[in-house]
C-alpha positions as CSV (number, residue, x, y, z in Angstrom):
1,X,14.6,-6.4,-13.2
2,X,16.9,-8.1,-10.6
3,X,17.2,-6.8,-7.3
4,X,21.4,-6.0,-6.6
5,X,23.0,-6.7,-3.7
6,X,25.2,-3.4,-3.6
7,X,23.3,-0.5,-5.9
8,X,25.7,1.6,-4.2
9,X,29.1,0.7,-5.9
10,X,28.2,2.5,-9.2
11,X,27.5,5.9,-7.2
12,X,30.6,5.6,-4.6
13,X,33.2,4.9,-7.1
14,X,31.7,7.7,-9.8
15,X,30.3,10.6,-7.2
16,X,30.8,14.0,-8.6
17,X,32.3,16.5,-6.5
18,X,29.8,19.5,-7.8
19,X,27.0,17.7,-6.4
20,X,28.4,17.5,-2.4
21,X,27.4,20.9,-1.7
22,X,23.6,20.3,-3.0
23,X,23.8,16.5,-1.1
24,X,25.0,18.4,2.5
25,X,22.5,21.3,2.4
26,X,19.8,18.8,1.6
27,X,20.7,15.9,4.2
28,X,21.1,19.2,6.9
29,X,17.6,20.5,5.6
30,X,15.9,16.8,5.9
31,X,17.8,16.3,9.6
32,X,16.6,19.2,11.2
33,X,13.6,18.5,9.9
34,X,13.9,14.4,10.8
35,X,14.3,15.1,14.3
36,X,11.1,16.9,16.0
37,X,9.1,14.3,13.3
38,X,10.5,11.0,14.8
39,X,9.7,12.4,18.0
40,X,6.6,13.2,17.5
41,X,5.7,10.0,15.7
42,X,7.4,8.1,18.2
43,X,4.8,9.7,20.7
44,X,2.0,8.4,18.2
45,X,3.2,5.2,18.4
46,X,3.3,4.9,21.9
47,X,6.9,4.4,22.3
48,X,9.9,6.2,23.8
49,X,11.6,9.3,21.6
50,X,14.3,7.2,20.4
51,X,11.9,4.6,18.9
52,X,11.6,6.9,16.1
53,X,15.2,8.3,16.1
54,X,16.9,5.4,15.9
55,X,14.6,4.2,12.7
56,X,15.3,7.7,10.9
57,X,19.3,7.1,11.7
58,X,19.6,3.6,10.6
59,X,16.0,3.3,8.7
60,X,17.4,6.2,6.2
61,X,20.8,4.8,6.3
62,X,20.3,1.4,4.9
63,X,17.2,2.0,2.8
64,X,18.8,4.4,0.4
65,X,22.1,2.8,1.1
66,X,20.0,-0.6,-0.4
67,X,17.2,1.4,-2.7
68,X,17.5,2.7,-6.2
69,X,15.8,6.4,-5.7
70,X,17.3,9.7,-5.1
71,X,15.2,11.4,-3.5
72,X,13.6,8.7,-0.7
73,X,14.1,9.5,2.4
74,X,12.9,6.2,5.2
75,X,11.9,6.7,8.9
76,X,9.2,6.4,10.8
77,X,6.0,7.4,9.1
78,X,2.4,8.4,10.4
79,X,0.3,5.5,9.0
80,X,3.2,2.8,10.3
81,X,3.8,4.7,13.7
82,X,-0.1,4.6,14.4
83,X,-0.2,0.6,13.4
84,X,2.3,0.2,15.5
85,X,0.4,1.8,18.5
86,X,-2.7,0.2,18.2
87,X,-1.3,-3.3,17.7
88,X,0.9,-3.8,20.4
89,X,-1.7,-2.3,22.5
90,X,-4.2,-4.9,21.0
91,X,-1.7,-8.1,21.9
92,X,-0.7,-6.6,25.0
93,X,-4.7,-6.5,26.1
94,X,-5.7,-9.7,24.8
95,X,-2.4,-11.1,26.1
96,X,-0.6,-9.8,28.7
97,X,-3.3,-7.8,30.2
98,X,-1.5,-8.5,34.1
99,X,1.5,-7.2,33.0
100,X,2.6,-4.0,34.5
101,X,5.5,-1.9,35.1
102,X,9.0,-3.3,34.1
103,X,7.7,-6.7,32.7
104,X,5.3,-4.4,30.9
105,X,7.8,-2.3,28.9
106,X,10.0,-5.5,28.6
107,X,6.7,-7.2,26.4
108,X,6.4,-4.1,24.3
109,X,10.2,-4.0,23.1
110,X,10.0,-7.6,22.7
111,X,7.0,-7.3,20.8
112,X,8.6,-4.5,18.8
113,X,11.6,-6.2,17.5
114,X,9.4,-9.1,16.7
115,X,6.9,-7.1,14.3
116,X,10.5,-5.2,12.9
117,X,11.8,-8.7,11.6
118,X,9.1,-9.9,10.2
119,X,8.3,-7.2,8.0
120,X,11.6,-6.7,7.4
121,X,12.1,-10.4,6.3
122,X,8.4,-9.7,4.7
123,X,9.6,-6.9,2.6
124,X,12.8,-8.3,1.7
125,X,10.8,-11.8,-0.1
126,X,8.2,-9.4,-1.7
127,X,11.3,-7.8,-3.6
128,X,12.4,-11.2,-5.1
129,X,8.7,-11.9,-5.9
130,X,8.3,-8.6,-8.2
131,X,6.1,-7.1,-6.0
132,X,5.1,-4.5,-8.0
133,X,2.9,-6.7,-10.0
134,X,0.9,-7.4,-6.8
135,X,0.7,-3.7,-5.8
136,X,-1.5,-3.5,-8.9
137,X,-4.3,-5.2,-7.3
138,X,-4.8,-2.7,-4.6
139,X,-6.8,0.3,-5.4
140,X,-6.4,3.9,-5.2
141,X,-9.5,4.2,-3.6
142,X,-8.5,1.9,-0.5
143,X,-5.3,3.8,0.2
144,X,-7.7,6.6,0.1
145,X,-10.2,4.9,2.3
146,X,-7.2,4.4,3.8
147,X,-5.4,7.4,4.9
148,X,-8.8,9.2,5.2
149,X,-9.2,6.9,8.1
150,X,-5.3,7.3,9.7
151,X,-6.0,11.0,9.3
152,X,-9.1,11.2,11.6
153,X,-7.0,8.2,14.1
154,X,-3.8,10.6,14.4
155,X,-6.4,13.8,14.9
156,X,-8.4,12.0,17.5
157,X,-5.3,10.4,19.4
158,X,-3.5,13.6,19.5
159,X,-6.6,15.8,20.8
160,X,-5.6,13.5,24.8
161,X,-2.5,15.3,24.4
162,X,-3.2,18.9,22.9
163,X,-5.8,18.9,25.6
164,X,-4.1,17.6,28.4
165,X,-6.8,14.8,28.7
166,X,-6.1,11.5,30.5
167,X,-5.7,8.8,28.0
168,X,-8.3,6.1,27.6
169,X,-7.8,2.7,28.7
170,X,-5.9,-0.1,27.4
171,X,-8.0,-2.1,24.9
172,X,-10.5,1.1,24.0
173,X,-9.2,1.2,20.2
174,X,-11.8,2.2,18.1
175,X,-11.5,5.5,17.1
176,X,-15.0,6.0,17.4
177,X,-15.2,4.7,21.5
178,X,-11.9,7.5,21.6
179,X,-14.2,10.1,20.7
180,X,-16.7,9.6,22.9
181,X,-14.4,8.5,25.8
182,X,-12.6,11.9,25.1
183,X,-15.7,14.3,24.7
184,X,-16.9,12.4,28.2
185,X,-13.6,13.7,29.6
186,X,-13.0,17.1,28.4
187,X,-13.7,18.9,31.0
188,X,-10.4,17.6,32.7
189,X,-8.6,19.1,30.5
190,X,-5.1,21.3,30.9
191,X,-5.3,24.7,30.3
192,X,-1.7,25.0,29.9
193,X,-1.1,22.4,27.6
194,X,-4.0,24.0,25.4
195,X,-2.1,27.6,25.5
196,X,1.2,25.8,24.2
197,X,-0.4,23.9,21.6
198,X,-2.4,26.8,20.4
199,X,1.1,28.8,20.5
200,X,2.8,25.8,18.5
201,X,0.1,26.4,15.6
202,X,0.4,30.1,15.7
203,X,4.4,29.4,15.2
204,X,3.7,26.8,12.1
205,X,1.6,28.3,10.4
206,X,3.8,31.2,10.6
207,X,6.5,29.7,9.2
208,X,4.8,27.8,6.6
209,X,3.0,30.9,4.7
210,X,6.5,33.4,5.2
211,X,9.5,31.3,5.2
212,X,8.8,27.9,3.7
213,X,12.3,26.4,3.3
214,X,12.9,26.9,7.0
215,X,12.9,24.2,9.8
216,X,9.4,24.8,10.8
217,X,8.6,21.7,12.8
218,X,12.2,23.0,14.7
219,X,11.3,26.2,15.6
220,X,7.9,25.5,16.7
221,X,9.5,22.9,19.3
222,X,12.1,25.5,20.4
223,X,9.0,27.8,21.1
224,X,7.2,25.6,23.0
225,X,10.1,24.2,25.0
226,X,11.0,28.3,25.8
227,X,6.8,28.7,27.4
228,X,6.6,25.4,28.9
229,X,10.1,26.6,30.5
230,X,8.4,29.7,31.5
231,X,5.5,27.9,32.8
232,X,7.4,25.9,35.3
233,X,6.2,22.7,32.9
234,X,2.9,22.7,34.3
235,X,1.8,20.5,30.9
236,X,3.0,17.5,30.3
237,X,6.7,17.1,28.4
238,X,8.8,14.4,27.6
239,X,11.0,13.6,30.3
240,X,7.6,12.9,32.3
241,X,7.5,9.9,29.8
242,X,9.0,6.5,30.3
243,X,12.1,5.4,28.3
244,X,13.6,9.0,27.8
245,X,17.2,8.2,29.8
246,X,19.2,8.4,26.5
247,X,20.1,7.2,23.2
248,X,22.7,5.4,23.2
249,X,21.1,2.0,21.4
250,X,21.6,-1.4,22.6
251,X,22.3,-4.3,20.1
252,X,20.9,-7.4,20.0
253,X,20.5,-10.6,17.8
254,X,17.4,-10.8,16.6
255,X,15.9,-14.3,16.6
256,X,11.9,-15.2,15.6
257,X,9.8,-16.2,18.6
258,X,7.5,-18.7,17.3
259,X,5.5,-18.4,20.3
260,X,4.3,-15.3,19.8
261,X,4.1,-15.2,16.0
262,X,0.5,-15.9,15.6
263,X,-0.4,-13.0,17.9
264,X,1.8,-10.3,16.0
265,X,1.8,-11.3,12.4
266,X,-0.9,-9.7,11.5
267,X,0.4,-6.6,12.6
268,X,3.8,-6.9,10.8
269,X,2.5,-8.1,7.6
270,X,0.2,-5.1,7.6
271,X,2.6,-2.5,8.6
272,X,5.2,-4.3,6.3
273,X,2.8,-3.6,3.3
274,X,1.9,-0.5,4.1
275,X,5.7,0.6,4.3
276,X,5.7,-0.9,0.8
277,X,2.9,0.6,-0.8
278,X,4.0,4.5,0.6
279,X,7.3,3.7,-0.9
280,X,6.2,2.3,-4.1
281,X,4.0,5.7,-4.2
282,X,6.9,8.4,-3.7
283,X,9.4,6.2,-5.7
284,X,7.0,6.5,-8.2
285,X,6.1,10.1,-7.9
286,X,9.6,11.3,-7.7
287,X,10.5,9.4,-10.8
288,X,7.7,11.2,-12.9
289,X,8.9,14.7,-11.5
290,X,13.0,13.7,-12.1
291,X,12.8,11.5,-15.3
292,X,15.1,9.1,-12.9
293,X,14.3,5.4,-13.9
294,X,13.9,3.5,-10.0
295,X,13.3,0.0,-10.0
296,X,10.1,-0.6,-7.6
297,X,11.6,-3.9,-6.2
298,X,14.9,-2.4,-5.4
299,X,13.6,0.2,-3.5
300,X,11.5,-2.7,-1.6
301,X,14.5,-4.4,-1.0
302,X,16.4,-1.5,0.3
303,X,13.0,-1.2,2.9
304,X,13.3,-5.0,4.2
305,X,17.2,-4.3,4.4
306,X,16.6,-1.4,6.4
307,X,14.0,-2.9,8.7
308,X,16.0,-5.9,9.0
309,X,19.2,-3.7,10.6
310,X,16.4,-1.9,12.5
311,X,15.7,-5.5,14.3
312,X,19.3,-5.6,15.9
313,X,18.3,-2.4,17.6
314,X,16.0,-2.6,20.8
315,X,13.3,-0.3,21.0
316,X,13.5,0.5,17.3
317,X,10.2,1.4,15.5
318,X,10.2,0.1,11.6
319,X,11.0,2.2,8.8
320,X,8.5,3.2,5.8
321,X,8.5,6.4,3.2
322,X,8.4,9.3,4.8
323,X,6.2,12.3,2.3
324,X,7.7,15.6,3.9
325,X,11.3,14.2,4.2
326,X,11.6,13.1,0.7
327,X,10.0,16.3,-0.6
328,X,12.1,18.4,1.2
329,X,15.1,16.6,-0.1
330,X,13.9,16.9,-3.5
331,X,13.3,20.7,-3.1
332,X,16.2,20.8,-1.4
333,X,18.0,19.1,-5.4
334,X,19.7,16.6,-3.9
335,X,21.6,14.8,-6.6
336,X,22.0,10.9,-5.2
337,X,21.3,8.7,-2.6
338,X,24.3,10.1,0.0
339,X,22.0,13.1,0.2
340,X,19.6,10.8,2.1
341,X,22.8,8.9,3.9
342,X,24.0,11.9,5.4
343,X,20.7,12.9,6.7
344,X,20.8,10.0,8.9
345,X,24.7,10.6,10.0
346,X,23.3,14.7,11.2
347,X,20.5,13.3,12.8
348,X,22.9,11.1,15.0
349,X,25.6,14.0,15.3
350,X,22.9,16.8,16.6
351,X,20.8,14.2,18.2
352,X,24.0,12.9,20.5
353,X,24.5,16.3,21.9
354,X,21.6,18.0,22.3
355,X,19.5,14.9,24.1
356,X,18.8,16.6,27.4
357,X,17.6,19.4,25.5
358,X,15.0,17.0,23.4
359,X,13.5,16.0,26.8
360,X,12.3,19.4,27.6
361,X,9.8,19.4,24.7
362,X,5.7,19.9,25.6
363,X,3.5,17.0,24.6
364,X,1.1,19.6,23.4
365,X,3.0,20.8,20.8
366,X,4.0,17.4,19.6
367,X,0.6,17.0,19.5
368,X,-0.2,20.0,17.2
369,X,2.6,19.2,15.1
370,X,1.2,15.9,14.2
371,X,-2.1,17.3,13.8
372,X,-0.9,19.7,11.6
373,X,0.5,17.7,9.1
374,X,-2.7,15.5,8.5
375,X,-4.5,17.4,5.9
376,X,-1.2,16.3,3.7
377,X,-2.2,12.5,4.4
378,X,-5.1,12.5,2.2
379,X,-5.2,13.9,-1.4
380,X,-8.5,15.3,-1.5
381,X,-9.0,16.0,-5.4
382,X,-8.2,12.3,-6.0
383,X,-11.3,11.1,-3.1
384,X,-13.4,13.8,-5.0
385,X,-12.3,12.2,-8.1
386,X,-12.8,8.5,-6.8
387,X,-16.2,9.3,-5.9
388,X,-16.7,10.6,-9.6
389,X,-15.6,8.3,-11.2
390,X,-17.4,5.2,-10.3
391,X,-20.3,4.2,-7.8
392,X,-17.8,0.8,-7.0
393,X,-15.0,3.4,-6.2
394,X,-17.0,5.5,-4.2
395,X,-18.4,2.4,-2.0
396,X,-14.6,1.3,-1.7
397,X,-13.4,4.4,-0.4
398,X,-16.5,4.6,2.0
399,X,-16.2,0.9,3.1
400,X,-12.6,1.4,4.2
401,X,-12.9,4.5,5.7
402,X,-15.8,2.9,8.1
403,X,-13.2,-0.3,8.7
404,X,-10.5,2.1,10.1
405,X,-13.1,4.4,12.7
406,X,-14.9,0.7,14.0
407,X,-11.9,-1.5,13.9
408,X,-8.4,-1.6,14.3
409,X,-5.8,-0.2,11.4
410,X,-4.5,-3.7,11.3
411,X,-7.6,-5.3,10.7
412,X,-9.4,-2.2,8.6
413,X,-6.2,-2.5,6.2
414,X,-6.8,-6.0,5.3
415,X,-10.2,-5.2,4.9
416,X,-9.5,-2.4,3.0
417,X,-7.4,-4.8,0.4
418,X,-9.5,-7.8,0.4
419,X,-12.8,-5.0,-0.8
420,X,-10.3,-4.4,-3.5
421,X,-9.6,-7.7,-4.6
422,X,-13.4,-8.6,-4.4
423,X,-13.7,-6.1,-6.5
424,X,-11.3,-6.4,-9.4
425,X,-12.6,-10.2,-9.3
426,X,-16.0,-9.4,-9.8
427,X,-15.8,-7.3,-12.3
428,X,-13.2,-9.3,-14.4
429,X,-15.3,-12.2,-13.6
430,X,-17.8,-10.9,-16.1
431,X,-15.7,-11.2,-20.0
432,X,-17.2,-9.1,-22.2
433,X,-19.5,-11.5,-24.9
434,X,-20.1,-10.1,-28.0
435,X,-22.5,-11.7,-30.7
436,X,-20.9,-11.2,-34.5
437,X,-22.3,-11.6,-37.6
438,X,-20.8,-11.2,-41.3
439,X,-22.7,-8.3,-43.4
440,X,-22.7,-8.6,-47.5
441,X,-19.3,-7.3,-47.8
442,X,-17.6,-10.2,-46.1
443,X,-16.6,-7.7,-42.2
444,X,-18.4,-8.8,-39.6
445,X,-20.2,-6.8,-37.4
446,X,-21.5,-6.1,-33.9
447,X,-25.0,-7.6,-33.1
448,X,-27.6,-6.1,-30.8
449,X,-28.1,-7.7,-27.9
450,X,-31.9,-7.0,-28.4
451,X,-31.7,-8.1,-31.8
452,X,-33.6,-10.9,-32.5
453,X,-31.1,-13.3,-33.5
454,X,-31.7,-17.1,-34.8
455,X,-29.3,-18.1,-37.1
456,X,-28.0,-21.3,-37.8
457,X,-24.5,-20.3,-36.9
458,X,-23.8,-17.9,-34.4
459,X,-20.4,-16.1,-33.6
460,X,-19.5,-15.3,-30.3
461,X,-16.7,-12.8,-29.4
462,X,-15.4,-12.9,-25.6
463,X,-12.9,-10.4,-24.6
464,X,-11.0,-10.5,-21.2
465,X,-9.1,-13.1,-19.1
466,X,-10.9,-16.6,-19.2
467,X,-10.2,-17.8,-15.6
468,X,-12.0,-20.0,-12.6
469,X,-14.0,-16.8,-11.5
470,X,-15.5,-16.0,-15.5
471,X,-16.0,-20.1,-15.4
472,X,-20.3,-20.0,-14.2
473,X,-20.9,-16.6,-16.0
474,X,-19.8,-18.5,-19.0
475,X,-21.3,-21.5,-19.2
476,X,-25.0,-19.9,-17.9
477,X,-24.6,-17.5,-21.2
478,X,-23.5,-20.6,-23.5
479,X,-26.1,-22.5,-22.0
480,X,-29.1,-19.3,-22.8
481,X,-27.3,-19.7,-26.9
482,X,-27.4,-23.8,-27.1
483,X,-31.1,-23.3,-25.8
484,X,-32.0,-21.6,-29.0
485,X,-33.6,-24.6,-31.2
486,X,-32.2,-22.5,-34.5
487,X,-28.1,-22.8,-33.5
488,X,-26.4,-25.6,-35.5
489,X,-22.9,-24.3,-34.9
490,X,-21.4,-21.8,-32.5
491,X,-18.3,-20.2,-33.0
492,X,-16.6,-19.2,-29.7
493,X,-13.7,-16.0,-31.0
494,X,-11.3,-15.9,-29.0
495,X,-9.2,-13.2,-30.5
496,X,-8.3,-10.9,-27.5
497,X,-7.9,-13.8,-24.8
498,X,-4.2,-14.8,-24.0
499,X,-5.1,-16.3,-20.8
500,X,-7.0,-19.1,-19.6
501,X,-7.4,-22.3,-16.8
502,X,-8.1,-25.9,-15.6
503,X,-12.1,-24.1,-15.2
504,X,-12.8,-22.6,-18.4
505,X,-11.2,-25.7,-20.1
506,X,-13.6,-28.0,-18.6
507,X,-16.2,-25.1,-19.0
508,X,-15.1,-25.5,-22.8
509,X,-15.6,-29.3,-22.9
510,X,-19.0,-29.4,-21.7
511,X,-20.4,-26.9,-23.4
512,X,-19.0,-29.3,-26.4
513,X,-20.2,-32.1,-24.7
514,X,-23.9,-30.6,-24.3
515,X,-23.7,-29.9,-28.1
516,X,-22.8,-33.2,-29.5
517,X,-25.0,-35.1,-28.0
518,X,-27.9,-32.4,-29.7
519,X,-26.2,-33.1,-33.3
520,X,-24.8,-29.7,-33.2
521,X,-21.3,-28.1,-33.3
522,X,-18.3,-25.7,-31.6
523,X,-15.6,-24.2,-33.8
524,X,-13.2,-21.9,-32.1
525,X,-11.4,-19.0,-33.7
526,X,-9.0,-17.0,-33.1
527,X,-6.8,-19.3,-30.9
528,X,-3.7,-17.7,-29.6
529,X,-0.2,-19.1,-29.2
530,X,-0.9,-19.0,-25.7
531,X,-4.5,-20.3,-24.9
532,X,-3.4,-23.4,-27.5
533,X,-0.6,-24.6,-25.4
534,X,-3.2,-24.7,-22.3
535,X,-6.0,-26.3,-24.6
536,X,-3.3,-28.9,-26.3
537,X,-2.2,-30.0,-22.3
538,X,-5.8,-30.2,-21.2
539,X,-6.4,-32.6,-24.3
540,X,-9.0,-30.3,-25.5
541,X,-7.6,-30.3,-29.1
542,X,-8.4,-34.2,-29.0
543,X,-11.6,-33.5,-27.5
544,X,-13.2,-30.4,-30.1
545,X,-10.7,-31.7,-33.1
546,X,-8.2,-29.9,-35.0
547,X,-10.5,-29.6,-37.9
548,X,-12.3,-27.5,-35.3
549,X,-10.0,-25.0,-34.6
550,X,-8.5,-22.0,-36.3
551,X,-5.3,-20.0,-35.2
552,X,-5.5,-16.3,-35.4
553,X,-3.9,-14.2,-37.6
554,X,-2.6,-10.5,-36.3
555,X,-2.2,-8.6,-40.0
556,X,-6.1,-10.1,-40.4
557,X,-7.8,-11.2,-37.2
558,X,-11.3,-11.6,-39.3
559,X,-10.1,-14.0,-41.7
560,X,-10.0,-17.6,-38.8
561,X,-13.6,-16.3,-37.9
562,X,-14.3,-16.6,-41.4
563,X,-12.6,-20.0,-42.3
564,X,-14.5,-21.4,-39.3
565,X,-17.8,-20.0,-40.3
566,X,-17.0,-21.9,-43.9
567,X,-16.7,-24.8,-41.9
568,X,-19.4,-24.7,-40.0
569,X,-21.7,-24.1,-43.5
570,X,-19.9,-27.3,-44.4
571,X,-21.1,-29.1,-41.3
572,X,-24.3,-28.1,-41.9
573,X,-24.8,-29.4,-45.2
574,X,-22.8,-32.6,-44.0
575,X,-25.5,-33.5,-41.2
């Protein structure tokens, strides 16, 4: 479908009034939740508080503003906010390593707005290009690898801080060098900082198992703040922090710097992805649960658009789907996109006057916040079912999971989709051959392979896409059939392929080629519309001969199998 420029104008100029008050309880549900989230991920990533406000103001804003479903809510999201830590923290050590202080911070908002555009402008081409259909080629199993592999990152990065540990050094990003750099260091860790944590837990879990509806994340934050208050902030809080002195955001134009591309495109296109496939996920969730029809590419676009406005901000992290958000606003029945808008707007409003108060909040109990939401990162019946199903979906799953603990997210995420790809091409690489043969009532029938087969004509079915990759595996199995001193004619059935290249073409011709110069024949049957336009360009009809090939035909797919095998009887006798 087309991606619109305003899906919005429908909505605005039709809004019932009987579905505001379901639209304002949910946007004030999602906001109070919205706002000790950002935070937190804003810690994940490494950046100041408003990093991850200002994405969840505008971010929401302009993605549902832009998108087609109900029920998303955009922000700052764990996968994106901990690909966004360890990549600048990557350039800025291979980099800018001498850069410190002012200059320091200066590099790492410049870097920021640079990785925001680009997946914006990333996000907003892959909803032109029908994305969706290139979605497909990226496995369950390597988001699972996937998010298995965030889920022990965000655990591992957050024990510094639950623990009141000193952080590892700059360029130490392996999340297996973290855990050993952290048990090294334990026993520096802050008693009071453990206490509040362990008391944030105590208040989340209490809330989650007694009143489920109810601002958890906020309350627990509000607890923490009133002991760390009590404490005289012996732990570490937020104003310690750099960047906290408001949240007023400054505007700028963004422009590309083509001097540092190389070094953060990577990044971008990674995180930009990722944003894509977690929206592409709840769109499509919420859709199933609704019966709402949302168009995949719209809801992209609505992404780059709101990454794109996200780029005029300084210090703004990117937006992706956010799980939590857009379930609560679904629990919440919120009834259209405004529901999401106005969630954005509260978050501002509350935000705006309750700033000095934000600054108060423990790092500890950031930290146990974040932890506590991993176990809903990962869908453990579908790993236990990947590893069921298939030993190739088990070794993907494992595969990425090892990329993510030994390397970076950036470069374990690639990896992750380039296993998959490998993958899908090997095994549609292989097209299912098939030997026929016609029994005494005229219907043919399946051949065993470990029949022992010479005949004078032999029929063989392929199934599946005949491409470059299935061009060797072909001719090697041709190859084995012209060997057999018995074969007069083979008849290649083509019936379920629609597809085909410039490779299996010229695979075609010399298999034809080898033939003919034996005294022997190829007939092909059931040609498609299709595969005889690319056979008719490539000048294979010239080539095999129109006497030589036979069109399929849908109310009776046996019957060109059976001309052509008349025809090849009639060669026979011929030579």
């Amino acid at each position: 479908m087309r991606v619109s420029f305003a899906p919005f104008q429908s909505e605005l100029r039709h809004y019932p009034l009987s579905s505001f008050r379901h639209d304002a309880m949910a946007a004030l549900a999602v906001a109070l939740l919205t706002i000790p989230q950002s935070i937190a991920y804003s810690l994940l990533a490494g950046l100041p508080p408003a990093a991850g406000l200002f994405s969840a103001i505008f971010g929401t804003i302009f993605t549902a503003a832009f998108g087609s479903s109900r029920q998303l809510v955009s922000g700052p999201s764990t996968g994106v906010a901990i690909l966004i830590q360890t990549s600048i923290a990557d350039v800025l050590h291979a980099y800018y390593e001498s850069a410190v202080g002012a200059e320091k911070e200066m590099i790492v908002l410049h870097l920021l707005t640079q990785i925001v555009l680009i997946a914006g402008l990333i996000q907003i081409g892959s909803a032109f290009i029908n994305v969706r259909k290139l979605l497909q080629f990226v496995s369950r199993s390597v988001m699972l690898g996937y998010f298995a592999g965030i889920t022990v990152a965000i655990t591992v990065n957050q024990l510094f801080y639950l623990f009141g540990v000193p952080l590892p050094p700059v360029g130490d990003d392996s999340i297996i060098s973290k855990v050993i750099y952290f048990l090294y260091h334990l026993f520096e860790a802050n008693g009071f900082a453990f206490l509040i944590g362990l008391v944030s837990f105590s208040v989340l879990i209490f809330f989650r198992r007694t009143l489920k509806n109810w601002p958890d994340a906020l309350f627990t934050l509000i607890a923490a703040s009133l002991l760390s208050d009590a404490m005289g902030h012996k732990a570490m809080i937020l104003g310690d922090l750099h960047f906290t002195e408001g949240l007023i955001p400054e505007f700028t134009i963004p422009l590309i710097d083509f001097r540092i591309i190389n070094k953060i495109f990577p990044a971008a296109a990674a995180i930009a992805f990722l944003a894509i496939l977690e929206v592409f996920s709840l769109s499509r969730n919420f859709s199933a649960r609704t019966g709402q029809r949302v168009q995949v590419n719209q809801d992209v676009f609505g992404l780059g658009i709101g990454n794109f406005a996200l780029s005029f901000i300084i210090g703004a992290m990117p937006c992706s789907g956010s799980a939590t958000r857009s379930a609560l606003n679904f629990r919440m029945n919120a009834q259209t996109r405004f529901a999401a808008i106005g969630s954005g707007v509260l978050t501002a409003i509350i935000i705006y006057f309750c700033w000095p108060l934000v600054q108060r909040i423990p790092l500890a109990a950031l930290a146990a916040l974040l932890i506590a939401t991993v176990p809903t990162l990962t869908n453990w019946q579908e790993v236990k079912l990947s590893f069921r199903a298939t030993r190739e979906d088990a070794w993907v799953f494992i595969l990425t999971f090892l990329s993510c603990l030994i390397f970076s997210l950036d470069i374990a995420f690639f990896i992750g989709i380039s296993i998959s790809i490998i993958t899908f091409l090997k095994k549609s690489s292989e097209p299912h051959l098939v030997e026929y043969a016609f029994n005494s009532k005229g219907r043919l029938m399946v051949i065993s392979p470990q029949a022992d087969v010479h005949r004078k004509i032999r029929i063989i079915g392929i199934g599946g896409e005949l491409y470059f990759a299935a061009a060797d595996f072909f001719q090697n199995a041709m190859a084995h059939i012209a060997d057999d001193p018995n074969v007069q004619v083979i008849v290649l059935r083509l019936n379920n392929v629609y597809h085909t290249d410039a490779s299996m073409c010229l695979a075609i011709i010399r298999l034809q080629e080898t033939l003919k110069a034996k005294g022997r024949y190829l007939i092909i049957s059931g040609l498609t519309e299709e595969v005889w336009h690319v056979f008719h360009r490539a000048g294979l009809v010239k080539q095999i001969g129109l006497d030589n090939l036979y069109f399929t035909d849908e109310s009776n797919p046996q019957f060109s199998t059976w001309k052509a095998c008349l025809h090849a009887q009639e060669l026979i006798h011929k030579h």
